[in-house]
C-alpha positions as CSV (number, residue, x, y, z in Angstrom):
1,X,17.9,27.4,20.7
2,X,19.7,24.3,21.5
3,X,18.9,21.0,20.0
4,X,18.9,17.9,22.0
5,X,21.2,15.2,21.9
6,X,18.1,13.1,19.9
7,X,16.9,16.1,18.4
8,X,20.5,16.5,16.8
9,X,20.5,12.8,15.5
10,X,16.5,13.4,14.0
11,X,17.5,16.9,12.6
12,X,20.0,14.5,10.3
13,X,17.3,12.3,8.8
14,X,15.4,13.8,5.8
15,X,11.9,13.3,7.2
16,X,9.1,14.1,9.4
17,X,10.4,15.2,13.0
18,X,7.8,12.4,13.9
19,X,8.8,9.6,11.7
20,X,12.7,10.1,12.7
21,X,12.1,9.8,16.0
22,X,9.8,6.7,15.6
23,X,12.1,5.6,13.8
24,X,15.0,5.8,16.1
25,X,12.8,4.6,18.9
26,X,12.1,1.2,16.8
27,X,15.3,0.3,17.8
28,X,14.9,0.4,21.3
29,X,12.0,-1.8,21.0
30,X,12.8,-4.0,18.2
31,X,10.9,-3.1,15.6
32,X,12.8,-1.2,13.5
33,X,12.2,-3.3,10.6
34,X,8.8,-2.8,10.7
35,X,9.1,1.2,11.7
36,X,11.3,1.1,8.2
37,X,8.3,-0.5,6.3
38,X,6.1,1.9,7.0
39,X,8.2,5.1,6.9
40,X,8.8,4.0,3.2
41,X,4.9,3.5,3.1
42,X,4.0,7.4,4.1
43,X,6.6,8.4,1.8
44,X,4.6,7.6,-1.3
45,X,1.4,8.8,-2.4
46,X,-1.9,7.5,-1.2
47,X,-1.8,3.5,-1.9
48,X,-6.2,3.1,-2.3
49,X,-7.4,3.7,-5.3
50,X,-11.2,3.8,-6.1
51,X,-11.8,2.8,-9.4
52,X,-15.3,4.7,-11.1
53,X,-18.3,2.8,-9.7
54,X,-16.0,0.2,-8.0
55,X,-16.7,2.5,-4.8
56,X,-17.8,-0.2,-2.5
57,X,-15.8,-3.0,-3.3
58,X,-12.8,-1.0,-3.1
59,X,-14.1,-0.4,0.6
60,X,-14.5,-3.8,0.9
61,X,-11.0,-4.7,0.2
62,X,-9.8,-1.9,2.1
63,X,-11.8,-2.9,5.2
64,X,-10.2,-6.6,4.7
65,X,-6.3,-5.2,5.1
66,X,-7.5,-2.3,7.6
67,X,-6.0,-3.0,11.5
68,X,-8.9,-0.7,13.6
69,X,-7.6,2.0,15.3
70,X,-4.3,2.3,13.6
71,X,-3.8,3.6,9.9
72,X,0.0,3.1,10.3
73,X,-0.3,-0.8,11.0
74,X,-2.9,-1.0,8.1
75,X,-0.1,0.5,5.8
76,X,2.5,-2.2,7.3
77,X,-0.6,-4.9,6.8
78,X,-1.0,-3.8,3.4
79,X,2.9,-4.1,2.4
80,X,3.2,-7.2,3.8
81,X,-0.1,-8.9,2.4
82,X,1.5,-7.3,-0.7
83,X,5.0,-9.4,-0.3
84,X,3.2,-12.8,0.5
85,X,1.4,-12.2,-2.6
86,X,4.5,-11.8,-4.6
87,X,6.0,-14.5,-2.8
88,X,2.8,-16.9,-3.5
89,X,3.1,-15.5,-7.4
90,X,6.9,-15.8,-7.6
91,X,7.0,-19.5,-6.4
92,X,4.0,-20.4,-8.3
93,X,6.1,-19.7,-11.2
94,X,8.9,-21.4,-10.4
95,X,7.5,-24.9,-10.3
């Protein structure tokens, strides 16, 4: 079997045949950035957490970063919430 000229450039990376070539379509469409950020997201193990009897407000934050219909922006949602609170924290401390 032969591979394609894109399947040749995906067999290089060491993921998912489906996150490669997501990923190397986020170029065409400028969004590789992005596309990055959540590769590196479905890399690691699941982010929620669901402390002992914390079950619903665990949901509750969850549902407040969730984008409907898309688990993949709700990761990229997540990460960057996550960077504008280190931001906030960072230059908070700073002054």
């Amino acid at each position: 079997m032969t591979l394609t000229e894109l399947g040749s450039v995906m067999a290089d990376f060491p993921l998912d045949p489906r996150v490669s070539k997501a990923l190397l379509q986020s170029v065409k469409l400028n969004v590789s950035e992005e596309m990055l950020t959540i590769a590196a997201m479905l890399s690691v193990q699941n982010i929620w957490r669901r402390p002992f009897g914390q079950d619903r407000k665990a949901d509750r934050a969850k549902l407040k970063l969730s984008v409907t219909g898309s688990d993949h922006l709700t990761l990229l949602n997540v990460y960057n919430k996550y960077m504008e609170s280190q931001s906030v924290h960072y230059h908070s401390e700073t002054t």
